[in-house]
C-alpha positions in Angstrom: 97.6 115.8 -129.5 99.1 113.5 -127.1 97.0 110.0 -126.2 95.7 111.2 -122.5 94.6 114.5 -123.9 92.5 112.5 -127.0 91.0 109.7 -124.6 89.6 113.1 -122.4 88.1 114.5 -125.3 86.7 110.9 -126.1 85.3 110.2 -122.5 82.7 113.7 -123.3 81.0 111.9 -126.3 79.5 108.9 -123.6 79.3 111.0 -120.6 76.8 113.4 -122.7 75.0 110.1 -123.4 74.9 108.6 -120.4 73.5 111.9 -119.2 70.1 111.1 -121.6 69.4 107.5 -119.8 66.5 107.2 -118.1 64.6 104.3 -116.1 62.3 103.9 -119.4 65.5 103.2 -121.7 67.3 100.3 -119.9 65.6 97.8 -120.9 66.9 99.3 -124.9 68.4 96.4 -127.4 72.0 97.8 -128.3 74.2 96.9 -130.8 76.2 94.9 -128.0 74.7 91.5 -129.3 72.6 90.2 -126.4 73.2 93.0 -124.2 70.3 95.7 -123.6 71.0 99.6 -122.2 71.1 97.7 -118.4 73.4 94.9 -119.3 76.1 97.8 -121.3 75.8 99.9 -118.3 76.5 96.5 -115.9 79.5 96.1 -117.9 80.6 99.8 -117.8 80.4 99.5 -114.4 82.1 95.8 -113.8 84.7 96.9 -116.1 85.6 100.4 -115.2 87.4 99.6 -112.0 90.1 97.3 -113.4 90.8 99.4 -115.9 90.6 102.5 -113.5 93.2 100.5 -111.2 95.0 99.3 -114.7 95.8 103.3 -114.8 97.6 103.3 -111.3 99.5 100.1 -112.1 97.2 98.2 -109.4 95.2 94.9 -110.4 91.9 95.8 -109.5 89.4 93.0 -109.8 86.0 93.1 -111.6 82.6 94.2 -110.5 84.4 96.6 -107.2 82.1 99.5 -109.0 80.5 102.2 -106.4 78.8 105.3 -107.6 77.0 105.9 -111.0 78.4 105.0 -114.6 78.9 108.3 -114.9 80.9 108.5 -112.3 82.5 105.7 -112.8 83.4 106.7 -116.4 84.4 110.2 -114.9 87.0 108.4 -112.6 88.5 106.4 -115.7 88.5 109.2 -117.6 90.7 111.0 -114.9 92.6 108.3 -114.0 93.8 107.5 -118.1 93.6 111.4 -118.9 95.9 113.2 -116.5 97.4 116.0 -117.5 100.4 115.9 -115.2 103.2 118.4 -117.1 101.0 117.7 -120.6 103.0 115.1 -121.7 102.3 111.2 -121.8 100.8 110.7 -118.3 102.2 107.2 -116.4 99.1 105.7 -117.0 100.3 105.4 -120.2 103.8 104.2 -119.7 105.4 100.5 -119.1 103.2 97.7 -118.2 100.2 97.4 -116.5 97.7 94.6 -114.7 94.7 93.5 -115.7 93.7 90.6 -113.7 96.4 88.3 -113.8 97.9 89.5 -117.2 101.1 91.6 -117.6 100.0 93.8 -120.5 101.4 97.3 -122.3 99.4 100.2 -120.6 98.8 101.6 -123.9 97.7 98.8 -124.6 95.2 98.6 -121.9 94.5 102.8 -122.6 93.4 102.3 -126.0 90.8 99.7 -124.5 89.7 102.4 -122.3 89.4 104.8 -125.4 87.4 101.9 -126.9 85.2 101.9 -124.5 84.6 105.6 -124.4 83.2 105.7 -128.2 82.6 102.0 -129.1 80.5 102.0 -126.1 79.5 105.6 -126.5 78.3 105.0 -129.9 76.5 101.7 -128.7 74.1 103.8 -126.2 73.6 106.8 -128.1 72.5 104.5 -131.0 69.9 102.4 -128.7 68.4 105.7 -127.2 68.5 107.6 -130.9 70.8 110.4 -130.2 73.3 111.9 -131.7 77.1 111.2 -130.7 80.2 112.5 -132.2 84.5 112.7 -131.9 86.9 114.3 -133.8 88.9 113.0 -136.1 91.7 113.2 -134.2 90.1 110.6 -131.6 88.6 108.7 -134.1 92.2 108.1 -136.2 93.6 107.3 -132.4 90.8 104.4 -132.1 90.6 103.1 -135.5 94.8 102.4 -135.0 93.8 100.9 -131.3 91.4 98.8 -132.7 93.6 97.7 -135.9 96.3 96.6 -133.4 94.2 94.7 -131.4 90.9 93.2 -133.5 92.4 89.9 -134.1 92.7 89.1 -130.1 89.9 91.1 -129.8 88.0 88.8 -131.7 89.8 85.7 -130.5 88.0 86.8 -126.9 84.6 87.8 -128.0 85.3 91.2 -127.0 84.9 92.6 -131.0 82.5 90.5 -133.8 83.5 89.6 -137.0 84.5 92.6 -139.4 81.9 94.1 -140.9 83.0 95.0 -144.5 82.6 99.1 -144.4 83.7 100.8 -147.8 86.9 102.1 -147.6 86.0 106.0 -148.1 83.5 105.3 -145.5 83.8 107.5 -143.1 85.9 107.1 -140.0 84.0 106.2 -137.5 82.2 103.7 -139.6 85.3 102.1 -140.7 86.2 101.9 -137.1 83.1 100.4 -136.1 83.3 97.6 -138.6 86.6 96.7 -137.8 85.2 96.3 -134.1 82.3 94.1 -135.4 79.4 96.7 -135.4 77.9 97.5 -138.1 77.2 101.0 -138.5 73.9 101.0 -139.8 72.8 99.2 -137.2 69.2 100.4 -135.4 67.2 99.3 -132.9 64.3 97.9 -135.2 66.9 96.3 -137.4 
C-alpha cells in the first residue's frame, strides 16, 4: 500500500481518540514528558499547519491553527493523504519547507505519520482507551522513525531509546525507538 494511503489509515487511530476528549481530561499527564492532554493538543494544533502547508510545498509558519484539532488533523490528513490517480501523491514528492529548512517531503510525511500514532498513542494512553494500526502502518512508522531517531533525538523531538525486546511487538518496538516507553500509564 502506497505511503499516502497508509498515513490515511493512520490519521483514524487519533481522530477516534480525539473524539473521546473532554473538558475533564485536559488537564491528563501524557507520556509527552511535561506535556498534559492541553499542552499535546496545543502542539497538535501549533504544529499541524506547517506541516499541512509542508504538503502544498508552502512554508507555513507555526501556531496559524483555526478550527478544532480534529479538524486540524482532518486537514493534514487530507493534505498528506490524497488520493490523486492512487499513486504517490505530490505531497510526497521532491523537497518541501518547513520553516526555513529545505527538507525531503517524505521526510517531512513520515513526521506527519509520526504524529498520527506517536501522538495518537500518547492521548489514548492518558485518557485509558484503546488505540490501534495495522501492521502495515506500523512497519511504515517504525522505518520513519529508524531513519530519523538520531536527529530526532538531537532536537528533543524523541527521548532516549527505550530498550523494547526485540520480539516485542511492533508498536512497542516503535515506541521505544521514539523514547516512549510502552508501558507507560498515567500513575506510573
Amino acid at each position: 500500500m502506497e505511503k499516502h494511503m497508509l498515513l490515511r489509515e493512520a490519521a483514524l487511530g487519533i481522530l477516534g481518540v480525539v473524539d473521546r476528549i473532554g473538558e475533564a481530561d485536559l488537564g491528563t499527564v501524557t507520556p509527552c514528558s511535561g506535556w498534559d492532554v492541553r499542552a499535546l493538543s496545543g502542539h497538535l494544533l501549533e504544529w499541524g499547519p506547517p506541516l499541512e502547508g509542508a504538503a502544498r510545498k508552502e512554508s507555513v509558519p507555526p501556531g496559524a491553527a483555526y478550527g478544532s484539532v480534529r479538524e486540524q488533523l482532518e486537514r493534514l490528513a487530507e493534505a498528506w493523504g490524497a488520493p490523486e490517480a492512487w499513486g504517490a501523491p505530490e505531497a510526497w514528492a521532491g523537497e518541501t519547507r518547513m520553516a526555513t529548512a529545505a527538507l525531503p517531503a517524505d521526510r517531512v510525511g513520515g513526521m506527519v505519520l509520526g504524529e498520527f500514532v506517536l501522538h495518537g498513542w500518547d492521548l489514548a494512553r492518558a485518557l485509558g482507551v484503546p488505540v490501534g494500526w495495522s501492521d502495515d502502518v506500523l512497519r511504515l512508522l517504525y522505518a520513519e522513525i529508524a531513519r530519523s531517531a538520531d536527529q530526532g533525538r538531537s532536537m528533543g523531538v524523541y527521548g532516549p531509546d527505550v530498550p523494547v525486546p526485540p520480539d516485542a511487538p511492533l508498536l512497542e518496538r516503535a515506541l521505544g525507538l521514539s523514547g516512549r516507553d510502552p508501558r507507560w500509564t498515567p500513575t506510573a
